[in-house]
mmCIF entry with sequence, helices, sheets and N, C-alpha, C, O atoms, coordinates in Angstrom:
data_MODEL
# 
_entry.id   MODEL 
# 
_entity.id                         1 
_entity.type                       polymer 
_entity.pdbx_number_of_molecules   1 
# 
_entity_poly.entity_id                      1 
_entity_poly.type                           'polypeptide(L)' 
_entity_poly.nstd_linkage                   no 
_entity_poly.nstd_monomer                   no 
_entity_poly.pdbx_seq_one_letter_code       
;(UNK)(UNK)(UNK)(UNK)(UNK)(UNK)(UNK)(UNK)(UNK)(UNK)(UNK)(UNK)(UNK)(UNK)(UNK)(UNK)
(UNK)(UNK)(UNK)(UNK)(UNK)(UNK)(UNK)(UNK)(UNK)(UNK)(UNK)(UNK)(UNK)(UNK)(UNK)(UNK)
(UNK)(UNK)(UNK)(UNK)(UNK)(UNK)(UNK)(UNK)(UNK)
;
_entity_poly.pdbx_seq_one_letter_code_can   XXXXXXXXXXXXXXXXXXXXXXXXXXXXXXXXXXXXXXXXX 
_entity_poly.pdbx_strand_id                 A 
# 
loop_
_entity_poly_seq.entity_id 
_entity_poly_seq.num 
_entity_poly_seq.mon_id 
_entity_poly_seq.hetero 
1 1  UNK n 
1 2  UNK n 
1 3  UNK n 
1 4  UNK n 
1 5  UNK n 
1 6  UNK n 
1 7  UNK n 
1 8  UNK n 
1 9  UNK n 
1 10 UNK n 
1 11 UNK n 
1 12 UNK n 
1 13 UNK n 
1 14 UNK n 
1 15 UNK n 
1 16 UNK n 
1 17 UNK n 
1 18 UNK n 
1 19 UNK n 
1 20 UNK n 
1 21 UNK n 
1 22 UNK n 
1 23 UNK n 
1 24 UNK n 
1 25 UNK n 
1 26 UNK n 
1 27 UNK n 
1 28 UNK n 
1 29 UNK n 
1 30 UNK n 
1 31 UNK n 
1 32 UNK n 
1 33 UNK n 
1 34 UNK n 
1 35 UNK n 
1 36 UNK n 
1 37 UNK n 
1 38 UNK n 
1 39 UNK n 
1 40 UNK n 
1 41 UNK n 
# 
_struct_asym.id          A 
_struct_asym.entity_id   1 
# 
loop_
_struct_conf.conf_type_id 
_struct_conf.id 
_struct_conf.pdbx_PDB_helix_id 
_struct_conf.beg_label_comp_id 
_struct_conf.beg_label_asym_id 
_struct_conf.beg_label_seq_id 
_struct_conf.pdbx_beg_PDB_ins_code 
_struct_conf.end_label_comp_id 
_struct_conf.end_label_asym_id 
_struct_conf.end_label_seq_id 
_struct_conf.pdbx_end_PDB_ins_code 
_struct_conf.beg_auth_comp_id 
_struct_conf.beg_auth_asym_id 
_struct_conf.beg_auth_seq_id 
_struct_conf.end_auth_comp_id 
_struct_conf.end_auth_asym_id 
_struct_conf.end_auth_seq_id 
_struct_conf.pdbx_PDB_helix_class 
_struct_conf.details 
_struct_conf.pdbx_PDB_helix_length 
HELX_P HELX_P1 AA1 UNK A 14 ? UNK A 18 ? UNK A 14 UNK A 18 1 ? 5 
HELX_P HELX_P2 AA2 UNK A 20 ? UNK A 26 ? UNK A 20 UNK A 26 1 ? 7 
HELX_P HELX_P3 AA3 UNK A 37 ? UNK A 40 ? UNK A 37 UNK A 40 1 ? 4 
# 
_struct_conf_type.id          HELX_P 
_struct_conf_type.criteria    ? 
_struct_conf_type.reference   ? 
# 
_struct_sheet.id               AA1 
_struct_sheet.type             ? 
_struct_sheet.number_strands   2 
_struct_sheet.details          ? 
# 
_struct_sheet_order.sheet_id     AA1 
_struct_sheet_order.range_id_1   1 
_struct_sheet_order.range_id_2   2 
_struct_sheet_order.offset       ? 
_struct_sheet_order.sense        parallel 
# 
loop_
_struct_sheet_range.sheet_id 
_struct_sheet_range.id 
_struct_sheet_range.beg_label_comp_id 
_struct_sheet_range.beg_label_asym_id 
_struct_sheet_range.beg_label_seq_id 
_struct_sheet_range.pdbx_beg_PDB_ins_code 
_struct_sheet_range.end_label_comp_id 
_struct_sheet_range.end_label_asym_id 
_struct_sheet_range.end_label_seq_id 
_struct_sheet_range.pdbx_end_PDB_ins_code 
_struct_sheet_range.beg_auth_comp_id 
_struct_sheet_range.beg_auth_asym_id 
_struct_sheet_range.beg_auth_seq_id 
_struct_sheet_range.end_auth_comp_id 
_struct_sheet_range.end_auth_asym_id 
_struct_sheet_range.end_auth_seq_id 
AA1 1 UNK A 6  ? UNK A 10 ? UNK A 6  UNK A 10 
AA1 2 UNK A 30 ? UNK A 34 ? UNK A 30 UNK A 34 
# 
loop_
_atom_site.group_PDB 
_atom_site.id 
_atom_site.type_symbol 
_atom_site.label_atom_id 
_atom_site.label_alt_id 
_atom_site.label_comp_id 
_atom_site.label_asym_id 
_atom_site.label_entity_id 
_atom_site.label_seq_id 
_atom_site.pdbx_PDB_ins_code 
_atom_site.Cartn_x 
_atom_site.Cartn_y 
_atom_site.Cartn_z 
_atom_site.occupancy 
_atom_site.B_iso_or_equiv 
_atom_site.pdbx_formal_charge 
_atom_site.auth_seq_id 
_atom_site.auth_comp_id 
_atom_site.auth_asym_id 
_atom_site.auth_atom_id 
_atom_site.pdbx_PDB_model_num 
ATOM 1   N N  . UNK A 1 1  ? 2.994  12.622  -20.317 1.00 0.00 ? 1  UNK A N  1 
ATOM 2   C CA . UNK A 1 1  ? 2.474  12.314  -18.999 1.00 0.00 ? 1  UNK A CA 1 
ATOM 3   C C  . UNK A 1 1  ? 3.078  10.982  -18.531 1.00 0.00 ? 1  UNK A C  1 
ATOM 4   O O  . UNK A 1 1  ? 3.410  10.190  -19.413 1.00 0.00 ? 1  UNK A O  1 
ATOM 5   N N  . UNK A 1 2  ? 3.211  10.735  -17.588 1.00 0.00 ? 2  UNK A N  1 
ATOM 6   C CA . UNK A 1 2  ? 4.043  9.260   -16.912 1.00 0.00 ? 2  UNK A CA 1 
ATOM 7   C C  . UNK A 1 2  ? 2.935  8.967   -15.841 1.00 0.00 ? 2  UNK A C  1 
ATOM 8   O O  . UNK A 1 2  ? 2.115  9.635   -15.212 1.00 0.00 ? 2  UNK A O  1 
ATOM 9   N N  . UNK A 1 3  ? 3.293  7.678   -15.932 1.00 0.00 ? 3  UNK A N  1 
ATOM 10  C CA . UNK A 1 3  ? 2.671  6.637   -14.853 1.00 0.00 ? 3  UNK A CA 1 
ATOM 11  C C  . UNK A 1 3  ? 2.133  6.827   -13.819 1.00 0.00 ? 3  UNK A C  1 
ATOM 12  O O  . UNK A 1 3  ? 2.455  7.994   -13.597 1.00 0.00 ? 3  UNK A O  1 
ATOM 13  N N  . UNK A 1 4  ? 1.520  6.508   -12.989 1.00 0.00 ? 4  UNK A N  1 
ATOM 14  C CA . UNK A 1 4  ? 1.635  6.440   -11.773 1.00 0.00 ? 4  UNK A CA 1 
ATOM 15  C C  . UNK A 1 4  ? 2.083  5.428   -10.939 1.00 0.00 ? 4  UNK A C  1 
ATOM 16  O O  . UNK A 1 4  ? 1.683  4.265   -11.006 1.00 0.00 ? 4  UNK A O  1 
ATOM 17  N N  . UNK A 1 5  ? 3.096  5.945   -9.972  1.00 0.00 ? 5  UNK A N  1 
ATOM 18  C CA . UNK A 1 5  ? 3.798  4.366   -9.330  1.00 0.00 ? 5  UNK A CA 1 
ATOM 19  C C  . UNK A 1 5  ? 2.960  3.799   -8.347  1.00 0.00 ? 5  UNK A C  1 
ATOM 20  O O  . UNK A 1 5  ? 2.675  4.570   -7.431  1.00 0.00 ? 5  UNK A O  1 
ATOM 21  N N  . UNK A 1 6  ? 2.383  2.413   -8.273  1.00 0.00 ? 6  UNK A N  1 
ATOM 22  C CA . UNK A 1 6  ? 1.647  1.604   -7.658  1.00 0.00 ? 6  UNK A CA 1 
ATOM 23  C C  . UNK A 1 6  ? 2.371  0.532   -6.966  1.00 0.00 ? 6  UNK A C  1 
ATOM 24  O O  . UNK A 1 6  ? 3.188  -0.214  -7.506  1.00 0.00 ? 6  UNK A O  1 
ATOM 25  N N  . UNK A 1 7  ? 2.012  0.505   -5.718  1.00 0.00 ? 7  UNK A N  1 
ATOM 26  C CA . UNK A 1 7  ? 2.718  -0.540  -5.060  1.00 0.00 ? 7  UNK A CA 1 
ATOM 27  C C  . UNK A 1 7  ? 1.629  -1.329  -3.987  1.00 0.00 ? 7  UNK A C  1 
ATOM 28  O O  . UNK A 1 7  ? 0.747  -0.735  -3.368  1.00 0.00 ? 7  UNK A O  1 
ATOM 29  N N  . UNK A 1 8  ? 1.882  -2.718  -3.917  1.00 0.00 ? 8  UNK A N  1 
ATOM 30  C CA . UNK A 1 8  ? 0.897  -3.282  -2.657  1.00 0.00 ? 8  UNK A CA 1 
ATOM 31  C C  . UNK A 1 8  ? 1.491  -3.499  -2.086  1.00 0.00 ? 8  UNK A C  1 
ATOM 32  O O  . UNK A 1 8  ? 2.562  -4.014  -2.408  1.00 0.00 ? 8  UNK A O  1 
ATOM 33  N N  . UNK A 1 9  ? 0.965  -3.095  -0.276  1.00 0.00 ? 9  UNK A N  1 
ATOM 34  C CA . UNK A 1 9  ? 1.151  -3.351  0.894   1.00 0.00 ? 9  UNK A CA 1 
ATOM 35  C C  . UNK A 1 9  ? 0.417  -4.488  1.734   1.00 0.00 ? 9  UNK A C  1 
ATOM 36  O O  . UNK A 1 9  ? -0.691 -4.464  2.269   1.00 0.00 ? 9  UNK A O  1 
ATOM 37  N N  . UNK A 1 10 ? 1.275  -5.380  1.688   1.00 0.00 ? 10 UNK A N  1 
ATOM 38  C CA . UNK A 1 10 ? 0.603  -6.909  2.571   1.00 0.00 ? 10 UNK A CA 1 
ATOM 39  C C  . UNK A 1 10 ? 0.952  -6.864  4.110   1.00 0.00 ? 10 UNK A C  1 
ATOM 40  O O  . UNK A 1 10 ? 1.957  -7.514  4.399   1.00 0.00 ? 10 UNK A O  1 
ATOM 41  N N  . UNK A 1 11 ? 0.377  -6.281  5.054   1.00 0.00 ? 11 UNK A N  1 
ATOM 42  C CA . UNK A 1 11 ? 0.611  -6.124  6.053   1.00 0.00 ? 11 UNK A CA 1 
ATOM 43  C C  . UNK A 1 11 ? -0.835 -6.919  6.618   1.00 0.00 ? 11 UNK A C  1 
ATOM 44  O O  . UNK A 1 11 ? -1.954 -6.763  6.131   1.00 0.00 ? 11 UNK A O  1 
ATOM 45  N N  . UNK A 1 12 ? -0.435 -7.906  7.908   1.00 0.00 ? 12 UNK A N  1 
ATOM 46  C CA . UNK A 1 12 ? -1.593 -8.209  8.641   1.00 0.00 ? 12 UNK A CA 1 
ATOM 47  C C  . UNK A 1 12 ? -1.473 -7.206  10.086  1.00 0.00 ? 12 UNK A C  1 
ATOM 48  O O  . UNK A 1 12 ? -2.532 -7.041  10.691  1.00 0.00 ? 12 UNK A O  1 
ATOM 49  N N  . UNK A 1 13 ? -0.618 -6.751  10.470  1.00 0.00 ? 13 UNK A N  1 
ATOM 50  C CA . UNK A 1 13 ? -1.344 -5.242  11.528  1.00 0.00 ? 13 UNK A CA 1 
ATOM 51  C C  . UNK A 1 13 ? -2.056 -4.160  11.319  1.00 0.00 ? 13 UNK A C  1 
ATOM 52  O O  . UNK A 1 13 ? -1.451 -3.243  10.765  1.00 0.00 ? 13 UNK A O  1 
ATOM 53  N N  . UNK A 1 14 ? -3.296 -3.965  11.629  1.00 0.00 ? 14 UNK A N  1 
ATOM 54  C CA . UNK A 1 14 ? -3.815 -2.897  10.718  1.00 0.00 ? 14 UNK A CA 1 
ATOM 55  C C  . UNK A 1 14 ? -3.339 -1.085  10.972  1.00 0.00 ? 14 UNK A C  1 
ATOM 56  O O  . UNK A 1 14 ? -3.833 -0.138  10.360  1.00 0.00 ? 14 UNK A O  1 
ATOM 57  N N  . UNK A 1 15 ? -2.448 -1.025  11.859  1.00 0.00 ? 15 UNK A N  1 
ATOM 58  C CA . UNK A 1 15 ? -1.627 0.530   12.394  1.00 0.00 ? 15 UNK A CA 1 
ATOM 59  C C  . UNK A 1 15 ? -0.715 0.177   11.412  1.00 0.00 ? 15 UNK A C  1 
ATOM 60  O O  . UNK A 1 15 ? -0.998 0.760   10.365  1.00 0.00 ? 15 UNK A O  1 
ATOM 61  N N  . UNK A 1 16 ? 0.238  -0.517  11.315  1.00 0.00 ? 16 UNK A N  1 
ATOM 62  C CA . UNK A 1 16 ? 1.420  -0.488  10.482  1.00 0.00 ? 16 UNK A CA 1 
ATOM 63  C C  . UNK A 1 16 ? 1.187  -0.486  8.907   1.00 0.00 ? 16 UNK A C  1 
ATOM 64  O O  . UNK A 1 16 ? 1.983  -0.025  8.090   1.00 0.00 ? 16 UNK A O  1 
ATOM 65  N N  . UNK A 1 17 ? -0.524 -1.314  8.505   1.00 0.00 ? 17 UNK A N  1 
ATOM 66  C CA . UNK A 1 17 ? -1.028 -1.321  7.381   1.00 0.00 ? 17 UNK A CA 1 
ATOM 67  C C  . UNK A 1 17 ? -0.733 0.426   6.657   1.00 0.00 ? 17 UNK A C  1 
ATOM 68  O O  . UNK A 1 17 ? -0.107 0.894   5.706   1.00 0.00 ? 17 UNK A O  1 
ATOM 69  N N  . UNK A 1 18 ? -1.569 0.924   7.723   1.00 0.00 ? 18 UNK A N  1 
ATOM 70  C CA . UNK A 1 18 ? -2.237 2.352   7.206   1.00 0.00 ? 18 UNK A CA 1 
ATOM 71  C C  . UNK A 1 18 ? -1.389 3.102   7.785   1.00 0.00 ? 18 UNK A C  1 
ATOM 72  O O  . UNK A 1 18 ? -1.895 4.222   7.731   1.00 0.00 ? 18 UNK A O  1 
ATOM 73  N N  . UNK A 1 19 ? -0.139 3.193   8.448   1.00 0.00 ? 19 UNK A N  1 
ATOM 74  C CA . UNK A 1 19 ? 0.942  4.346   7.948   1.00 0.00 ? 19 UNK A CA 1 
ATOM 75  C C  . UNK A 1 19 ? 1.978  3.901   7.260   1.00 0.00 ? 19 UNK A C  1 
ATOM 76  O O  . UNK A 1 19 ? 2.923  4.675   7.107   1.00 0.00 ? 19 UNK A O  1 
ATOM 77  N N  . UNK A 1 20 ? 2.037  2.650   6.727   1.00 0.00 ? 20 UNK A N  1 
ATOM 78  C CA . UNK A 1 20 ? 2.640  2.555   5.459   1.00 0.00 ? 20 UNK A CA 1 
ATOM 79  C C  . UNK A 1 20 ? 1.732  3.006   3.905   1.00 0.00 ? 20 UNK A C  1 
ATOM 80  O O  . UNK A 1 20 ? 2.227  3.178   2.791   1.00 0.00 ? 20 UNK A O  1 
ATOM 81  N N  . UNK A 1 21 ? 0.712  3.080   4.190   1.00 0.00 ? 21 UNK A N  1 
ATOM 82  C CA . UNK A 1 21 ? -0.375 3.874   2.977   1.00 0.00 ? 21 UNK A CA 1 
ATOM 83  C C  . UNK A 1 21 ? 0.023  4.812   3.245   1.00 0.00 ? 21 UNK A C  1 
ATOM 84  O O  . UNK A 1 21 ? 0.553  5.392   2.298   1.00 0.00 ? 21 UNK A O  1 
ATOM 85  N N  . UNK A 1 22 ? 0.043  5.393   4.297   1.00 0.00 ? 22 UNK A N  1 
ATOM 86  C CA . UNK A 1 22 ? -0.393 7.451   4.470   1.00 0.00 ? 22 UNK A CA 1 
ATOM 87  C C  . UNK A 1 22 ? 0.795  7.698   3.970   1.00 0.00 ? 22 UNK A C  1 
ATOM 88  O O  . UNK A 1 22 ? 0.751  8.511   3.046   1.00 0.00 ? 22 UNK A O  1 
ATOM 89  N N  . UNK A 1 23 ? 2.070  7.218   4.288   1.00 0.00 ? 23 UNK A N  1 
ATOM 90  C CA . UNK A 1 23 ? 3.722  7.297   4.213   1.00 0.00 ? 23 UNK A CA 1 
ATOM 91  C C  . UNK A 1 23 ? 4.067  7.979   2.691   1.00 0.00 ? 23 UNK A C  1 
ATOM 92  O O  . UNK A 1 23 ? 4.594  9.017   2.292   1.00 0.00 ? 23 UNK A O  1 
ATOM 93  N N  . UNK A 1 24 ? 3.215  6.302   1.853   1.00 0.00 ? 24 UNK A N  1 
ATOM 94  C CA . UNK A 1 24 ? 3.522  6.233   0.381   1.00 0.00 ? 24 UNK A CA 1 
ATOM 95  C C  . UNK A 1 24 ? 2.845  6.817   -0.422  1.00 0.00 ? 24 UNK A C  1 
ATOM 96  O O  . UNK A 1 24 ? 3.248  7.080   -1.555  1.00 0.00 ? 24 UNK A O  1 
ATOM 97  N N  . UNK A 1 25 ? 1.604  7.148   0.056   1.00 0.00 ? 25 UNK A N  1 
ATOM 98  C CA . UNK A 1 25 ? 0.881  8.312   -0.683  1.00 0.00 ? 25 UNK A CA 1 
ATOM 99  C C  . UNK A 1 25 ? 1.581  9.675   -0.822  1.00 0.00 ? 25 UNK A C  1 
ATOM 100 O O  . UNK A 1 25 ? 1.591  10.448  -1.780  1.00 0.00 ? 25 UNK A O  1 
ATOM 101 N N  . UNK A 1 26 ? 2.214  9.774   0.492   1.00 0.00 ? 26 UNK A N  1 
ATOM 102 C CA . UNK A 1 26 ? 2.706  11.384  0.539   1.00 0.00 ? 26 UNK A CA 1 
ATOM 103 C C  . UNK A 1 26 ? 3.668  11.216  -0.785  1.00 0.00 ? 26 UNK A C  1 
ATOM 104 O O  . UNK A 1 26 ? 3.797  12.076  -1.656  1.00 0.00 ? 26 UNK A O  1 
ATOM 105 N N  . UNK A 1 27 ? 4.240  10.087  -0.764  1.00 0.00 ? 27 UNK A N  1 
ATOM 106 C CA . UNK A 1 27 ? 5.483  10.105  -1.431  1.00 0.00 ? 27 UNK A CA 1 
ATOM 107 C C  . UNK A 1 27 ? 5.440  10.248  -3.109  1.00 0.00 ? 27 UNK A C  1 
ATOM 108 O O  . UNK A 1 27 ? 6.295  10.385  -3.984  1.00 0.00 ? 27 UNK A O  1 
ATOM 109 N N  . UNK A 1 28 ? 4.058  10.147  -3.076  1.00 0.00 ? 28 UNK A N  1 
ATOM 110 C CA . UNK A 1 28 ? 3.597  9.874   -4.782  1.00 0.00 ? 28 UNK A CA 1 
ATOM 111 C C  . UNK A 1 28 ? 2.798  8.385   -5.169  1.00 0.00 ? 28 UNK A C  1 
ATOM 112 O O  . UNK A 1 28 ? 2.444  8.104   -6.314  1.00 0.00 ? 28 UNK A O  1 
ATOM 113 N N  . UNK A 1 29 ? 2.662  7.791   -4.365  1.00 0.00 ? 29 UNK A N  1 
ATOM 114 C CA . UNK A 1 29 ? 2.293  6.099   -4.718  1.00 0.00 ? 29 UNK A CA 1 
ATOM 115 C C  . UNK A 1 29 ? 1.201  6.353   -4.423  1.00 0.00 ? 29 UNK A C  1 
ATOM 116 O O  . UNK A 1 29 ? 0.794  7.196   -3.625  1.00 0.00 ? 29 UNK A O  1 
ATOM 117 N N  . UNK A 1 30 ? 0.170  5.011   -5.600  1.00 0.00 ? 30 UNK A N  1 
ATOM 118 C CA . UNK A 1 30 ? -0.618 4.876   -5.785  1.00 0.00 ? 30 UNK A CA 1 
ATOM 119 C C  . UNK A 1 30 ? -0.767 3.355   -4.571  1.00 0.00 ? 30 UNK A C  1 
ATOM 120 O O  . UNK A 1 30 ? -0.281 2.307   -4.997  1.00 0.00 ? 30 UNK A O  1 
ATOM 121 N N  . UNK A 1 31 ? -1.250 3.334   -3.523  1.00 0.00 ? 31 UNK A N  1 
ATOM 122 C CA . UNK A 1 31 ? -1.567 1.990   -2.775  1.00 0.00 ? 31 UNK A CA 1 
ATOM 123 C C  . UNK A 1 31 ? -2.291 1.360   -2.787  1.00 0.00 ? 31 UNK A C  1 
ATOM 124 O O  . UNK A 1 31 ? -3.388 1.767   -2.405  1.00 0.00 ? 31 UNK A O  1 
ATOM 125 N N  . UNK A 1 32 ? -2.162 0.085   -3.193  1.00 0.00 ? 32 UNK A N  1 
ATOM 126 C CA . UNK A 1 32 ? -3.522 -0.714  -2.760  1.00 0.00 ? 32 UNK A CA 1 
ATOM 127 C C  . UNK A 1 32 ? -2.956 -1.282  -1.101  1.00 0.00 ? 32 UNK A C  1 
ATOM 128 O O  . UNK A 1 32 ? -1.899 -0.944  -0.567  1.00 0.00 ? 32 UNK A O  1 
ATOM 129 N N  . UNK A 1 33 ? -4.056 -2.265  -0.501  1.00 0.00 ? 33 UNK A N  1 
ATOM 130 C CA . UNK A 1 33 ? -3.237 -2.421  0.659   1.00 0.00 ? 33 UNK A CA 1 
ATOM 131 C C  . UNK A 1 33 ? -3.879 -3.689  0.663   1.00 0.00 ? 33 UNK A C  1 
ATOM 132 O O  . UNK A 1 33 ? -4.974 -3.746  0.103   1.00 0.00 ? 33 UNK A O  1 
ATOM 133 N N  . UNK A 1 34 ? -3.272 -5.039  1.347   1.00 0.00 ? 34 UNK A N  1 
ATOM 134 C CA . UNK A 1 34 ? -4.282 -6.107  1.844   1.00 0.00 ? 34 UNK A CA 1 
ATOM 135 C C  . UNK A 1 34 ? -3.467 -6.669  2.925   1.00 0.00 ? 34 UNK A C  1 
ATOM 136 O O  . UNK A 1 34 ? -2.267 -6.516  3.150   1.00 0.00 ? 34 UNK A O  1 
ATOM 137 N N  . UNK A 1 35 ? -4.397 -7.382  3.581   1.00 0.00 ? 35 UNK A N  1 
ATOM 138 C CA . UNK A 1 35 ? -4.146 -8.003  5.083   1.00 0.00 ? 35 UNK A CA 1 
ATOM 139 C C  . UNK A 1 35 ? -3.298 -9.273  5.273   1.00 0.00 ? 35 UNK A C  1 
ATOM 140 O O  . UNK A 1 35 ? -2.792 -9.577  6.353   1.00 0.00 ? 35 UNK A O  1 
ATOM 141 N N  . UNK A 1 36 ? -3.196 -9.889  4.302   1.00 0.00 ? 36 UNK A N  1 
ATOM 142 C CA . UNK A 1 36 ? -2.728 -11.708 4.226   1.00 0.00 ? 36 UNK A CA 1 
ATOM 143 C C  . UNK A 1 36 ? -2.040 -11.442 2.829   1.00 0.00 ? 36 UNK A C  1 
ATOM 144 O O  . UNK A 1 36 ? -2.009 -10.428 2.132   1.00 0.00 ? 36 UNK A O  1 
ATOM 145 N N  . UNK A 1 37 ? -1.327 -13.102 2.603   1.00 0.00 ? 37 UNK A N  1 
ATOM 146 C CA . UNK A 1 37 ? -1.194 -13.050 1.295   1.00 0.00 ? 37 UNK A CA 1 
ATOM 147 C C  . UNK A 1 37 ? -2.285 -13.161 0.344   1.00 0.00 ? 37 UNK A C  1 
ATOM 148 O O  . UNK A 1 37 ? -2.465 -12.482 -0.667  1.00 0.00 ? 37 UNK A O  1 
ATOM 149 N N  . UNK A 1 38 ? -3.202 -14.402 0.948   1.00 0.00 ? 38 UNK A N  1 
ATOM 150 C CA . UNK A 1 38 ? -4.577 -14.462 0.130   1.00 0.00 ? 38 UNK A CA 1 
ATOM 151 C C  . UNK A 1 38 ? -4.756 -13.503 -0.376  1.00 0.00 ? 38 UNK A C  1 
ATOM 152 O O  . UNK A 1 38 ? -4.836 -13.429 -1.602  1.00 0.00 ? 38 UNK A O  1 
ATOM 153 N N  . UNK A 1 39 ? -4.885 -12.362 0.511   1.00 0.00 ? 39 UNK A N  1 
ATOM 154 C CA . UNK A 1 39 ? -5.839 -11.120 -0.031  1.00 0.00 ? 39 UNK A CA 1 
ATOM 155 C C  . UNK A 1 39 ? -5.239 -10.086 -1.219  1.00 0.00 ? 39 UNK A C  1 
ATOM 156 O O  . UNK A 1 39 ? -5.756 -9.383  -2.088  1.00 0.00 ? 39 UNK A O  1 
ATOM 157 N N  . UNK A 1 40 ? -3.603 -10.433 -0.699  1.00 0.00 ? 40 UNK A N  1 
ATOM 158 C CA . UNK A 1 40 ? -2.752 -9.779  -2.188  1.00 0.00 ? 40 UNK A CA 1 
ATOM 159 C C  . UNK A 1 40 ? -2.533 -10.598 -3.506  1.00 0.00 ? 40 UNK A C  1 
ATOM 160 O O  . UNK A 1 40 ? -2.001 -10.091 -4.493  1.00 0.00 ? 40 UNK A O  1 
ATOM 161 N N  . UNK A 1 41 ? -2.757 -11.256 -3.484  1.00 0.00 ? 41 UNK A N  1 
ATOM 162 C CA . UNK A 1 41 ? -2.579 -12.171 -4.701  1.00 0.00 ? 41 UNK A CA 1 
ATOM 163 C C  . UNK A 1 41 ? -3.600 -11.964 -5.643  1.00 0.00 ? 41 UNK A C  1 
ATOM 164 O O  . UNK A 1 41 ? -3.617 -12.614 -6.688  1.00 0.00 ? 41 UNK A O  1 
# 
């Protein structure tokens, strides 16, 4: 069984946030997403 690929998305627009999620999900990725850097770190 293999991994799942995970990637974070630091976007502060919240449209561009969430079709870069919907995008990378299709694609196989696991997303987290946050708004700032604060919030990705």
């Amino acid at each position: 069984m293999t991994e799942a690929r995970k990637i974070l998305v630091v976007e502060d627009d919240d449209v561009t946030r969430e079709l870069m999620r919907m995008t990378l999900e299709r694609q196989g990725y696991g997303v987290t997403t946050a708004e700032n850097g604060v919030r990705g770190s």
